[in-house]
C-alpha positions in Angstrom: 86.5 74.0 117.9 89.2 74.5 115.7 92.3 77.4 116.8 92.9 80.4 114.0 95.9 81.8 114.1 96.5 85.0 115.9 99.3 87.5 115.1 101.3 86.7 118.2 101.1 82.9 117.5 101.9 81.5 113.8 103.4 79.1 112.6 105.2 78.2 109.3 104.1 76.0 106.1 106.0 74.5 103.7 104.0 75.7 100.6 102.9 79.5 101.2 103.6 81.1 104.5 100.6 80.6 106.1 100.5 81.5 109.6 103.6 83.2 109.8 104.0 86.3 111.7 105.0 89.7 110.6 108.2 92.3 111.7 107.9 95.9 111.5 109.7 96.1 108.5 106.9 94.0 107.2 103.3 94.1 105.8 100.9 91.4 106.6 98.3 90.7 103.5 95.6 88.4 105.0 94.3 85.8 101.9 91.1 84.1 103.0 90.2 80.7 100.4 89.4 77.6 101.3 91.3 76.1 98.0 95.4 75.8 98.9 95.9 76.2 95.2 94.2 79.4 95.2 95.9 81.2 98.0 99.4 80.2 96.7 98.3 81.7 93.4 97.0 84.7 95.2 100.0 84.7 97.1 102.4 84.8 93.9 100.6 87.5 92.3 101.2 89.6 95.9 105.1 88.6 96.4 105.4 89.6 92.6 103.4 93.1 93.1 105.4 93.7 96.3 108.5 93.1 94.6 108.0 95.2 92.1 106.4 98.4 94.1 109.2 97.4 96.6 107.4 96.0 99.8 108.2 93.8 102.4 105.0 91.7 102.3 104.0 88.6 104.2 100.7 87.1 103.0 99.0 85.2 105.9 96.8 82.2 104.6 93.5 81.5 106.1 91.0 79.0 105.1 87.6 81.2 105.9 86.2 84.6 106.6 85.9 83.9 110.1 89.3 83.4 110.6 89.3 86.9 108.7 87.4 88.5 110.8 89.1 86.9 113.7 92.2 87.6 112.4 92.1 91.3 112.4 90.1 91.9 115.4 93.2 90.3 117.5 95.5 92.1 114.9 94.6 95.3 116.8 97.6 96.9 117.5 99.5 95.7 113.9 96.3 95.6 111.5 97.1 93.7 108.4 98.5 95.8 105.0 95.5 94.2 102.9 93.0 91.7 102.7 92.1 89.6 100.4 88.7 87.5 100.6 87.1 84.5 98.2 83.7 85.1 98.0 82.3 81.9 98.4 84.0 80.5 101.5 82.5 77.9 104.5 82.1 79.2 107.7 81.5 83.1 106.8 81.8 84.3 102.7 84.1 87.0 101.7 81.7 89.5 101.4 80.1 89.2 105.3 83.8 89.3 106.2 84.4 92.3 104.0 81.4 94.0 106.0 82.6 93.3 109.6 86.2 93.4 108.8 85.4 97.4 107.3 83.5 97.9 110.6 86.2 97.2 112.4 88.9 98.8 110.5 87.6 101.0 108.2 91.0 102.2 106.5 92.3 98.6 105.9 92.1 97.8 102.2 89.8 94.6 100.9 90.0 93.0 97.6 87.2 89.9 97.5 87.4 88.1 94.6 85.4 85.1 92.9 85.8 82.4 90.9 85.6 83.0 86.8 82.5 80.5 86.7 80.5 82.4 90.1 76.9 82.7 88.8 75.0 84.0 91.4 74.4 87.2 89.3 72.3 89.2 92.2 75.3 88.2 94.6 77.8 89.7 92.3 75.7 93.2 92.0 76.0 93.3 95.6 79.4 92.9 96.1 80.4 95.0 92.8 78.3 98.0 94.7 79.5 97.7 98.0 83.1 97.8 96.4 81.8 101.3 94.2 80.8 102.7 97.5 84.2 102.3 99.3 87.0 104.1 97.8 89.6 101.3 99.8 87.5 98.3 99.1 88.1 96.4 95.5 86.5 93.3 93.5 87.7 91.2 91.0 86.9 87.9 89.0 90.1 85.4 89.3 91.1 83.4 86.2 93.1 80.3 86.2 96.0 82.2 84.6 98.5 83.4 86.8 99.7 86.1 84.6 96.7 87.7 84.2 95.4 87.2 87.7 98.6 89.3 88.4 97.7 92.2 86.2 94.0 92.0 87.2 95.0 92.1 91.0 97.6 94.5 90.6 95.1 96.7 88.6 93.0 96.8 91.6 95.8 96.9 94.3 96.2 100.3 92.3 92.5 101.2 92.5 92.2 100.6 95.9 95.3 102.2 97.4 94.9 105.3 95.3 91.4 105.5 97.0 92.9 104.9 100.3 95.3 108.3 99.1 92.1 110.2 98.2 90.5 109.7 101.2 93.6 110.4 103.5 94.1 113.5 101.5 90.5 114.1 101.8 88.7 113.4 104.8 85.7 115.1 104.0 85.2 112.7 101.4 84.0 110.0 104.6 81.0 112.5 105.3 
């Protein structure tokens, strides 16, 4: 069986820092994708958003929604800032994470995304109304642009922390 990482034991990558662990002073984005290329692009458009909205951000790269899942349950005590989930994934898909992972921490924002050329129409309904129905919980297509999947993601990472706010604000908007 193959070892996730857990928060108390990471390790470094040369390309995106995958597995690395997280200070304090730092937030930990999860980005679950099976494609290397993807989370580094994913991973760019974060660093850039965080840069720009001043955060200390450390995405954490994982290659399935297990590892997700797994992830954050042992993440218990220091949950991650954000996750961010590929639909289509081996192992467990974004949006079965999305599910468990809101079970378990229901405050936690989610962005899933999927690929520009996903055409499982009934699929994307589901996930696109499960993301309606939770205020902290976002979806987006992904392009092959990096500036645009940086305004796209940012325009959600806006959406669903200003949801996050509501709610906070708001509890009885849970009932």
């Amino acid at each position: 069986m193959k070892q996730f990482p857990t928060p108390n034991s990471l390790l470094r990558s040369k390309s995106l820092d995958r597995y690395t662990a997280s200070d304090s002073k730092t937030n930990t984005i999860v980005i679950a994708d099976e494609n290397p290329k993807v989370q580094d692009a994913l991973s760019v458009a974060v660093r850039q958003w965080a840069q720009e909205e001043q955060r200390n951000v450390k995405p954490v790269a994982l290659e399935n929604g297990q590892q997700a899942v797994n992830y954050v349950q042992a993440s218990h005590k220091n949950p991650p800032f954000l996750v961010i989930l590929d639909l289509r994934m081996p192992k467990k898909d974004g949006f079965q994470s999305a599910k468990e992972i809101n079970k378990i921490f229901p405050q936690i924002p989610i962005i899933i995304t999927a690929s520009h050329d996903e055409n499982d129409e009934e699929l994307i309904k589901q996930v696109d109304d499960f993301a309606n129905q939770n205020s902290h919980i976002g979806f987006i297509i992904r392009t092959n642009s990096l500036p645009l999947l940086k305004v796209t993601l940012e325009s959600e990472l806006k959406e669903v922390f200003s949801g996050k706010n509501r709610v906070q604000e708001n509890p009885d908007l849970l009932s």
